[in-house]
N, C-alpha and C positions, 0 to 999 in steps of 0.2 A: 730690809737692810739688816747686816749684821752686823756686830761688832759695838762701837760703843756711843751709834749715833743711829737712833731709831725715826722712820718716815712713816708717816699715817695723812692718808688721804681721806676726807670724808665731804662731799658739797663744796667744794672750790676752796674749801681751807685745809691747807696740808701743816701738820704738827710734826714738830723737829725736835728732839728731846735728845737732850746728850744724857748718860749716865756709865761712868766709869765704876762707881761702886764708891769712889775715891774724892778727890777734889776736882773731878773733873777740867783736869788739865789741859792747856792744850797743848798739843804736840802733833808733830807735820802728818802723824797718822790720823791723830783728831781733828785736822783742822782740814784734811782733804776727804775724811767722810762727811763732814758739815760739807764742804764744795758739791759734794755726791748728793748730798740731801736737796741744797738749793737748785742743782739741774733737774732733779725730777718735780722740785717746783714750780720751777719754770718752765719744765716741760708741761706740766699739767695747767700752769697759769692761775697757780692756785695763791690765794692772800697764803701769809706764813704766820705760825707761831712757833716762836721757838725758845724753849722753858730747857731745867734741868731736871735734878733729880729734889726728892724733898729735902729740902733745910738748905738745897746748895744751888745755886746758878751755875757759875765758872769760878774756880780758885784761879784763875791766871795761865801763864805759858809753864807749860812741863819745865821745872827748874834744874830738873837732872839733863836734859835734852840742854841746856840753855847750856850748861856746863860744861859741855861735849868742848869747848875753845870758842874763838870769837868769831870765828867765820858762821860756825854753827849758830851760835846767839845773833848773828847779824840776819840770817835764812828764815831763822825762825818767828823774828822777829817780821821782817818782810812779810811773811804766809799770814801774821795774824794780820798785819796793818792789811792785806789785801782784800782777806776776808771781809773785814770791819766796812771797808772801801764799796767789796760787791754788797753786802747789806746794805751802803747808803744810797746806791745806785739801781737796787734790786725793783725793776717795775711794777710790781706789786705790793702792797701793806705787807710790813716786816713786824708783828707785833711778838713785844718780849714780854713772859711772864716770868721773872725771876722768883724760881720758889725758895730763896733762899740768900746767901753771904753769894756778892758777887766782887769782886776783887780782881786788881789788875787789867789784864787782857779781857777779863769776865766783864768789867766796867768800859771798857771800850768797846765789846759790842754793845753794849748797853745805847752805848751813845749814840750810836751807829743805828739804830731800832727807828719805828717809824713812830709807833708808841710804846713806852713802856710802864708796864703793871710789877710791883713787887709784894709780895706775901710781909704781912705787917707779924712783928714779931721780933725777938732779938737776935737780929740778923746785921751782917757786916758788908757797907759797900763804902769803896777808896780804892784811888790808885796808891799802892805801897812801894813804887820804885823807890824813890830818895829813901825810904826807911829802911829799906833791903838793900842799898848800894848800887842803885842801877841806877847811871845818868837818863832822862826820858828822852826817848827817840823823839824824834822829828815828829812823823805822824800823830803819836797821843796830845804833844804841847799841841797841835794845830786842830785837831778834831777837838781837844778839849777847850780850844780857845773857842769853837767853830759853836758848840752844843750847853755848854758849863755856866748858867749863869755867870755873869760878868764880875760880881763880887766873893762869889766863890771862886773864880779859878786859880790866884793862886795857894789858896786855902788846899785843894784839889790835886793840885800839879805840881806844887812845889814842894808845901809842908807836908805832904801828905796823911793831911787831914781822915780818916776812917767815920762814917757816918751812920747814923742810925735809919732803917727805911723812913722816917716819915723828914729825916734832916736832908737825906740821900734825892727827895723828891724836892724840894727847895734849893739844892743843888744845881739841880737838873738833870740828874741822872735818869729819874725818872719820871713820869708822868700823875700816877694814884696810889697809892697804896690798899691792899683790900685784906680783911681776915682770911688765915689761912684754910678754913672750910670754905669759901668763898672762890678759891683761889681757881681752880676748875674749871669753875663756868666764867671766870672773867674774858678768859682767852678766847673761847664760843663767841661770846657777846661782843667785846669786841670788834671780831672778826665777821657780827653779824652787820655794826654799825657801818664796817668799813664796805661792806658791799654795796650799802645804799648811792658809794660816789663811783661818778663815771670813769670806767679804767684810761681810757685815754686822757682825759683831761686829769686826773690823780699823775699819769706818770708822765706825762710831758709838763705838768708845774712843776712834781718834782724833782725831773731833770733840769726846767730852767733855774730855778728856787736856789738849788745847789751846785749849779757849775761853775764859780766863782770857788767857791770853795774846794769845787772836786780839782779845781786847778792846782790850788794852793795845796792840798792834800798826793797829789800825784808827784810834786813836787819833793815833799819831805819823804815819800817813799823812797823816790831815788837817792837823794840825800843820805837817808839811813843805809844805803848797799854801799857808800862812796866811804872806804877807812879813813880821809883825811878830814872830812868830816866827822865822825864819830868820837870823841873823848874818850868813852868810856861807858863797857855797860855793863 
């Protein structure tokens, strides 16, 4: 693949790596070469890892994109909540190794992840809408109420609280934190552990596990397209 979302196959585990050079933002061009990535994962049926570049995960939705007017921030906004949606629906292990500050939209894939690993270090994850002036869509309050530990979320969601990886993992954002020479082989090993369970009984628990949820989440998706619904973003 080209451009700013690279696919590597290797033994049933296919690696997804955004790198923009930048903050790796996402924008309807980023976020449909990730769509491109996860068909050829699913084409191949392969477990997934999907990391950034060093020091960065995802800095959030392309903010100049956002800016474009409110139709566009309503579009864009949709593409990630769907994204986030095919990850948690994705029938194979979605594991995330976040090398870096994951933030925003970068923290709702996160959540979205089937496990996630973040590189220990001083690095930044939080959703920063209310800090930034953005009412939160539908979808983040409801995946975050869905993934976020229960005393953290509105810590998380409202005050937009910014966490250090090993606070970010108490959270619930993520799952371990590991030293960043470490960081490498976690995604391997991982994705060796997750081979030992049986693919069908992994993706039909966790279709059933989370259709309760996916209802509630398919829900705030429409929601978030409907302007009388929306405040403000």
């Amino acid at each position: 693949m080209s451009g700013n979302v690279s696919y590597a196959h290797d033994d049933g585990i296919a690696t997804i790596k955004m790198d923009d050079g930048k903050a790796n933002a996402l924008s309807t061009a980023m976020i449909g070469e990730l769509n491109t990535a996860f068909d050829k994962a699913e084409a191949d049926n392969a477990i997934i890892i999907l990391t950034g570049r060093d020091g960065l995960f995802c800095g959030g939705f392309d903010l100049k994109e956002m800016g474009d007017g409110p139709q566009d921030a309503l579009q864009l906004t949709s593409l990630g909540s769907k994204l986030a949606r095919r990850i948690m629906a994705f029938p194979r292990p979605v594991i995330l190794v976040a090398t870096g500050h994951t933030i925003a939209m970068g923290a709702f894939l996160a959540l979205a992840c089937d496990y996630r690993i973040i590189a220990e270090g001083d690095f930044k994850t939080g959703l920063n809408e209310t800090m930034i002036g953005m009412t939160m869509h539908n979808f983040g309050i409801e995946l975050g109420r869905y993934r976020l530990a229960k005393n953290y979320f509105n810590r998380c969601v409202i005050n937009a609280e910014i966490f250090s990886p090993r606070d970010a993992v108490r959270a619930g954002f993520f799952d371990r934190t590991v030293p960043v020479d470490q960081l490498a082989m976690a995604g391997p090993m991982a994705g060796q552990m997750f081979k030992q369970l049986n693919e069908t009984a992994f993706k039909n628990t966790k279709r059933r596990s989370r259709k309760a949820a996916f209802a509630i989440l398919d829900q705030a998706i429409e929601d978030d397209l409907d302007p009388a619904k929306v405040h403000a973003m």
